[in-house]
C-alpha positions in Angstrom: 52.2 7.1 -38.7 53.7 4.0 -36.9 50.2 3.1 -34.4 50.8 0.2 -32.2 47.0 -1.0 -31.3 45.9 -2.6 -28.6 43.1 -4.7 -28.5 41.9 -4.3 -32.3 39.7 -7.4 -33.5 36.5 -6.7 -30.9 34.0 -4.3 -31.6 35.4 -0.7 -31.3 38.8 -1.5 -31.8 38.3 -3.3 -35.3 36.4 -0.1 -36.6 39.5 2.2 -35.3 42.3 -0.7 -36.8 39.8 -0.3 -39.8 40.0 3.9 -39.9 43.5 3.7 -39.5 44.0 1.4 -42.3 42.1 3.9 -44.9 44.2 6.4 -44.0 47.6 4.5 -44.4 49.2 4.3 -41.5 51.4 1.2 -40.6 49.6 -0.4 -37.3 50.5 -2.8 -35.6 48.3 -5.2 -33.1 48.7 -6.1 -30.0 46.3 -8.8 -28.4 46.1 -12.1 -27.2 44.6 -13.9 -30.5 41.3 -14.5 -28.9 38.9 -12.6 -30.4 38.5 -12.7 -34.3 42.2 -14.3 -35.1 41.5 -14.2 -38.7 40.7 -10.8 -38.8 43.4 -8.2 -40.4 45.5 -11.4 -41.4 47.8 -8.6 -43.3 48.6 -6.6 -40.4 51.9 -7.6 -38.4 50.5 -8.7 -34.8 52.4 -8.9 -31.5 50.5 -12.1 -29.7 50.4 -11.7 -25.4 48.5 -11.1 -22.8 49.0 -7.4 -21.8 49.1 -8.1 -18.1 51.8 -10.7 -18.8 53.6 -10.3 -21.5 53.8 -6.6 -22.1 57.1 -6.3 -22.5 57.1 -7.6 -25.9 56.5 -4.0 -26.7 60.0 -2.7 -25.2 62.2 -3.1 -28.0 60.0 -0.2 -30.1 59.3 3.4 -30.6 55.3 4.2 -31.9 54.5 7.4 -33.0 50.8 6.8 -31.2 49.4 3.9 -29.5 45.6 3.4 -29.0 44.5 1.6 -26.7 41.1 0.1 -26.6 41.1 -3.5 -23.6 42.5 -1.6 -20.5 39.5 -1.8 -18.0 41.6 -2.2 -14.5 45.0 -0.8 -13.1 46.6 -3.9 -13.9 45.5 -4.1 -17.9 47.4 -1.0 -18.0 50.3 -0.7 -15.6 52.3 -3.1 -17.4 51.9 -1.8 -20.8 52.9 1.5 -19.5 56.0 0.8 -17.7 57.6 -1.0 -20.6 55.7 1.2 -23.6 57.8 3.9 -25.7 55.3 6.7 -28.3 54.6 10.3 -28.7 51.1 9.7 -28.0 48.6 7.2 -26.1 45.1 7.2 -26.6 43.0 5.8 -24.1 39.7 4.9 -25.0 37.1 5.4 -21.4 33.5 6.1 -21.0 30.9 8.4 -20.2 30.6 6.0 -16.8 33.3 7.6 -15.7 30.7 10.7 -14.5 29.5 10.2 -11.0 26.4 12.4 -11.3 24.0 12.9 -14.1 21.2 15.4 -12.2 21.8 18.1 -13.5 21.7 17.3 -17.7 24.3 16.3 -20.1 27.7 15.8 -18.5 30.8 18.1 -19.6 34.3 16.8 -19.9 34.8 19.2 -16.3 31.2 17.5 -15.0 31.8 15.4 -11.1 33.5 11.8 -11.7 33.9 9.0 -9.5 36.2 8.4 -7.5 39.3 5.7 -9.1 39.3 2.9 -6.9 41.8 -0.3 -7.7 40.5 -3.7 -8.5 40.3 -6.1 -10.4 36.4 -7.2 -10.8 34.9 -5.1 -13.1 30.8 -4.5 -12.4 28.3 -2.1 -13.3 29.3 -0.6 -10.4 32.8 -0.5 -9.9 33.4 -0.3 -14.0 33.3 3.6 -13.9 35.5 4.1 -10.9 38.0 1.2 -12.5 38.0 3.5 -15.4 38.7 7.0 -13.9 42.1 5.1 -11.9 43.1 4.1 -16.0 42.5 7.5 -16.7 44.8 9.3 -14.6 47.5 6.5 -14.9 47.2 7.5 -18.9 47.3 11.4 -17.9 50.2 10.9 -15.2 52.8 9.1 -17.7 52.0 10.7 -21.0 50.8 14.3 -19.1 50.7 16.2 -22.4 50.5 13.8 -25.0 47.6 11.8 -24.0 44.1 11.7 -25.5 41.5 10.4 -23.4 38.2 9.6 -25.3 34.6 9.1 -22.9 32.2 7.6 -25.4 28.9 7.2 -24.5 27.0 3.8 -25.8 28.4 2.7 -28.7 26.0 1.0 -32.1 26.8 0.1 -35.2 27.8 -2.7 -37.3 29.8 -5.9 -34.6 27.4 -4.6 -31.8 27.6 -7.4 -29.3 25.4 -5.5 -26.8 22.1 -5.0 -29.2 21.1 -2.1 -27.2 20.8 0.1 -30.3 20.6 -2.8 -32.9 17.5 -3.9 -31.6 15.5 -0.7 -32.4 16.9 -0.7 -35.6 16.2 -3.9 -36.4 12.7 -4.1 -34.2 11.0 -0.4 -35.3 11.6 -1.8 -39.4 10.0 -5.1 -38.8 6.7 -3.2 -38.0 3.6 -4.6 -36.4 3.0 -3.6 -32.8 6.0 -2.8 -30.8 6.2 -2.0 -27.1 7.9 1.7 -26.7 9.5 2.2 -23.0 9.3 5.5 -20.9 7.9 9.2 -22.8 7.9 10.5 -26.4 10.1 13.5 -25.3 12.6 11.0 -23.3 16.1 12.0 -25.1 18.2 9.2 -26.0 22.1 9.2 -27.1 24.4 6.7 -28.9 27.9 7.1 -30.7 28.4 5.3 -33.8 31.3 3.3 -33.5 33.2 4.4 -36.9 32.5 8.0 -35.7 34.4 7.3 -32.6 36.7 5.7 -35.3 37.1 9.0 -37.2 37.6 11.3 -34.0 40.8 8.9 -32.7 42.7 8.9 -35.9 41.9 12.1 -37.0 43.3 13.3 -33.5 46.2 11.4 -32.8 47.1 12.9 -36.3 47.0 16.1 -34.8 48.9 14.9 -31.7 45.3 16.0 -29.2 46.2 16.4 -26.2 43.0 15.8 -23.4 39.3 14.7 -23.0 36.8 14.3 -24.7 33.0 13.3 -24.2 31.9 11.1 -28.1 28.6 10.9 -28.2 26.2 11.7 -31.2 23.6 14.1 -31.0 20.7 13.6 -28.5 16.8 12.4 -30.2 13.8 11.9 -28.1 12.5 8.6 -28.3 9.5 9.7 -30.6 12.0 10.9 -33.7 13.8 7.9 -33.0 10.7 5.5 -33.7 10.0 8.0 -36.4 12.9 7.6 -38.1 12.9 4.0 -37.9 9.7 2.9 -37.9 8.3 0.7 -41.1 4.8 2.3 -42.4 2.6 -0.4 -40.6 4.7 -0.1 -37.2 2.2 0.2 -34.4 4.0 2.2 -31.4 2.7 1.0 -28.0 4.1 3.6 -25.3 4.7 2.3 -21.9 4.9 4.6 -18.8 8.0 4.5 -16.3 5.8 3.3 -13.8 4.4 0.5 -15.9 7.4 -0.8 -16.6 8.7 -1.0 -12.7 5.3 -2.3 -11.5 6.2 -5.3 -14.0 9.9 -5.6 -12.4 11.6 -3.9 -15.9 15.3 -2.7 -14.3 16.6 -0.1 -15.9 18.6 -1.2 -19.4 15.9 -4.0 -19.5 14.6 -2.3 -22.4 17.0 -1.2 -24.7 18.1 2.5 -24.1 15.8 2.6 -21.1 16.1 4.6 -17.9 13.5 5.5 -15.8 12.7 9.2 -14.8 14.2 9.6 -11.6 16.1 12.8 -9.6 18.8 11.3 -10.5 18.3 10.6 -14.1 15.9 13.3 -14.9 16.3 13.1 -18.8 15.6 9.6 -18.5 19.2 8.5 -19.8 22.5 8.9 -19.5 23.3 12.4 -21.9 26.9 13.5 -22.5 27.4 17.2 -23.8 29.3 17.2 -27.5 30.4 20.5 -27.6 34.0 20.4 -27.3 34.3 17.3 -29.6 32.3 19.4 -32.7 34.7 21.9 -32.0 37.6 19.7 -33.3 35.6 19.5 -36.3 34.1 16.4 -35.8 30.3 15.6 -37.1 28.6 13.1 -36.0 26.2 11.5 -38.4 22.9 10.8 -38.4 20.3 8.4 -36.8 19.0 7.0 -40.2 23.0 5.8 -41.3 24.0 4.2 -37.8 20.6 2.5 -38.3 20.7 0.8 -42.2 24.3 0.2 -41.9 23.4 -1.7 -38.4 20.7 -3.8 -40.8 22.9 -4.5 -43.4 25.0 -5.8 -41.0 22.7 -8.1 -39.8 20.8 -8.6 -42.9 18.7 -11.9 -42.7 18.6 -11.5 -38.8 15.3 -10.4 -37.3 14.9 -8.7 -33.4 14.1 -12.5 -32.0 17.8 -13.5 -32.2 19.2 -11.0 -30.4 19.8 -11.5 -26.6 16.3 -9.6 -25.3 16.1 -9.9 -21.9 12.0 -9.6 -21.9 10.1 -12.3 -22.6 6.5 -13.0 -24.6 4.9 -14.0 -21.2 6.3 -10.4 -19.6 5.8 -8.6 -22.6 1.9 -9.7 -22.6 1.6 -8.7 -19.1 3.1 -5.4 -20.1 0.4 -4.7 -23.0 -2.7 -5.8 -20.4 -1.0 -3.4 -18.1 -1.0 -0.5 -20.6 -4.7 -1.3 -21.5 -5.7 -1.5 -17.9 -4.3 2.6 -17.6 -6.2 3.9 -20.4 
């Protein structure tokens, strides 16, 4: 197939340039040069900005275009009006869901409201995405594929948020464990997400679809993970908000709340392993995330809790026993 992606040299968007590539089709990139340049060298690129220069893209016919950088109406509007395939894939997220009370959200579950914009925040980056959404849906209305993946590890993480518990639980030696041992936790590996897109513009999908891996509770994850002289230290909710943690200042953290009653943010799978998709496992995300960053070690990621709170955290703990 003839893919024109957009985006392609960040994080997801290199693992779906680098699925695509395996299974021989001809793709094509579409980005501004910015991020990783070097990478995909053999692959014929198409160098603009997409608010400004998208049509650059008028002149061709794709069979599928997948599109990983739109975040606001005006990433996409101009891409649209000038592009020409059979399919468009629009990668979204699970933040699209406006209300995660009642368990894991289905691809039918409440969203947000779209709003326009062009400052994208934790709290306007959901509604931004449900407005790209329904741009996608209105202009390609049966040939669309609209992926919702929850948070995405593996290897060219530049968030951490799963790297450091796989890098963290193998260094061993006492390490502070946020919220319950039965708190679920959920992740997609980013060359799973990589799998589902090709494998189903392939099939020409048409709709939406939540990507997220099977949920763990915390305690299999630091199981699974864990070096033999790892010393788990578990630290309540309220521990963690008397000492001024936010939510997501632990890694995969949420506090128990009404309105995040698992703890996180779960997304049901259901109609994605129906397409015959299988997500894999915990223990792969995890060692292919270390050999990514073999040589690195937890301190040089970006942790937002220092020793001096992490102390005060462990008196804390001691103080409640």
């Amino acid at each position: 197939m003839k893919i024109l992606v957009i985006g392609g040299t960040s994080f997801v968007g290199r693992h779906i340039v680098e699925e695509a590539l395996k299974k021989e089709h001809a793709v094509t990139l579409f980005n501004r040069g910015k991020s990783n340049p070097d990478l995909f060298s053999e692959v014929p690129r198409i160098t603009g900005d997409r608010r400004k220069a998208a049509d650059k893209l008028e002149k061709e016919k794709w069979d599928a275009v997948i599109d990983t950088s739109a975040y606001t109406p005006s990433d996409l509007l101009p891409v649209l009006k000038y592009i020409s395939t059979d399919h468009y894939t629009f990668i979204s997220t699970i933040s699209v869901y406006d209300d995660f009370s009642k368990g894991p959200v289905k691809e039918n579950s409440s969203i947000h409201m779209g709003i326009e914009g062009e400052e994208v925040t934790g709290e306007t980056y959901g509604p931004l995405k449900v407005t790209c959404e329904k741009l996608v849906e209105d202009r390609f209305p049966d040939n669309s594929l609209i992926i919702r993946p929850g948070i995405v590890a593996g290897p060219h993480d530049p968030t951490d948020r799963f790297t450091y518990w796989a890098l963290k639980l193998n260094e061993g030696g006492e390490v502070l464990i946020p919220g319950s041992r039965s708190r679920k936790v959920q992740w997609i590996d980013a060359r799973d997400l990589a799998a589902f897109t090709i494998s189903n513009i392939e099939n020409r999908t048409n709709g939406t679809f939540n990507l997220a891996a099977n949920p763990v509770t915390m305690e299999e994850l630091v199981k699974n993970l864990a070096s033999p002289d790892l010393v788990p230290l578990w630290v309540s909710d309220q521990i963690l908000l008397d000492t001024g943690i936010k939510p997501f200042g632990f890694r995969l953290w949420i506090p128990v709340t009404k309105e995040h009653p698992e703890g996180f943010i779960l997304a049901d799978n259901t109609n994605a392993k129906e397409m015959s998709w299988k997500p894999r496992g915990l223990a792969e995300t995890a060692e292919a995330v270390r050999e990514w960053k073999k040589g690195s070690s937890s301190s040089d990621l970006t942790i937002a809790i220092d020793a001096e709170l992490k102390n005060k955290i462990r008196i804390a703990v001691e103080n409640d026993r």
